[in-house]
C-alpha positions as CSV (number, residue, x, y, z in Angstrom):
1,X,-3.0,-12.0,17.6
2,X,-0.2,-9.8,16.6
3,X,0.9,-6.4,18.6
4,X,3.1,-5.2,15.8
5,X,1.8,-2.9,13.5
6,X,3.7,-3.7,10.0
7,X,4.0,-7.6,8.8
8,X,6.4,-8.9,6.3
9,X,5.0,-10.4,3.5
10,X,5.7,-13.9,4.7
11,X,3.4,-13.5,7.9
12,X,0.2,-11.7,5.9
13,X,-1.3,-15.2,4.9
14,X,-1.3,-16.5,9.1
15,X,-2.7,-13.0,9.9
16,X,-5.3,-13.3,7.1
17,X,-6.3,-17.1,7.6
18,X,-6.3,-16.6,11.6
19,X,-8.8,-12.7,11.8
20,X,-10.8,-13.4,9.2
21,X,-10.8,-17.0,7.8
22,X,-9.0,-15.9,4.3
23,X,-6.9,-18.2,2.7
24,X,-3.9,-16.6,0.4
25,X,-0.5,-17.8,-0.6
26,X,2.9,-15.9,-0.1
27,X,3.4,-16.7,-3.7
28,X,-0.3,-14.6,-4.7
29,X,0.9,-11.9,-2.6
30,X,4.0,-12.0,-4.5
31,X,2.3,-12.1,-7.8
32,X,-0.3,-9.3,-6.8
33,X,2.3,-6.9,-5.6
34,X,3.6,-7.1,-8.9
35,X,0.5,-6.9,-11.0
36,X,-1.7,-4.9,-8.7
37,X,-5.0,-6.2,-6.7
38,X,-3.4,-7.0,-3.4
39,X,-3.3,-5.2,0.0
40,X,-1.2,-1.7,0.3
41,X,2.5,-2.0,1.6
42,X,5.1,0.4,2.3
43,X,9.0,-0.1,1.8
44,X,11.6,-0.3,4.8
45,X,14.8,-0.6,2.4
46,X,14.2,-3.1,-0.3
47,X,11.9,-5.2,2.5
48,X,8.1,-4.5,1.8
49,X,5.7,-4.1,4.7
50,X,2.4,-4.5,5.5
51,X,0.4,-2.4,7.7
52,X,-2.3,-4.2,9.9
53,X,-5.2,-1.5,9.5
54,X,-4.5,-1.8,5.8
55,X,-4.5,-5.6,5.7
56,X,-7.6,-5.1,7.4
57,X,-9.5,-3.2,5.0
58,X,-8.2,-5.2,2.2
59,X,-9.7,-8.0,3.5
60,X,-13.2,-6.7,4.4
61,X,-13.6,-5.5,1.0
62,X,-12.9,-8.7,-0.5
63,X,-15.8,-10.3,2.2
64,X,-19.5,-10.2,0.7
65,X,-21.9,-8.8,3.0
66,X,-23.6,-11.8,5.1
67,X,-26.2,-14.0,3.2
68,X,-28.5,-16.4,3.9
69,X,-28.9,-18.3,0.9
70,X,-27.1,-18.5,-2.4
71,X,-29.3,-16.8,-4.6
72,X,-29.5,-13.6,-2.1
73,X,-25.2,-13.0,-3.1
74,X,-26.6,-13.0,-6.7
75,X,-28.8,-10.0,-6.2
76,X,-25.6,-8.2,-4.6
């Protein structure tokens, strides 16, 4: 995987796609870092950075709990 603890935003969607399965365009987390909704980051300079244990539990709580049919995830 990756041994460094802070991404730039252009590697987020490999990390994403390749620990959990989440598919998510550079140009989304663009968008969401404008309007809100995305996953937490921290400045170095003008060069925004995104820390793996927060990446992390962005993308758990966008994951439904396991299911085994369609109609349990609507009674979630």
């Amino acid at each position: 995987m990756n041994d460094r603890p802070r991404l730039r935003r252009k590697e987020v969607p490999a990390y994403l796609m390749s620990k959990f399965g989440i598919p998510i365009a550079f140009k989304t987390l663009n968008k969401m870092a404008t309007v809100g909704g995305g996953p937490a980051m921290q400045y170095s300079g003008r060069t925004p950075l995104y820390h793996v244990d927060d990446l992390d539990v962005w993308a758990e709580a966008r994951l439904s709990k396991p299911v085994s049919s369609t109609a349990e995830r609507s009674l979630a």
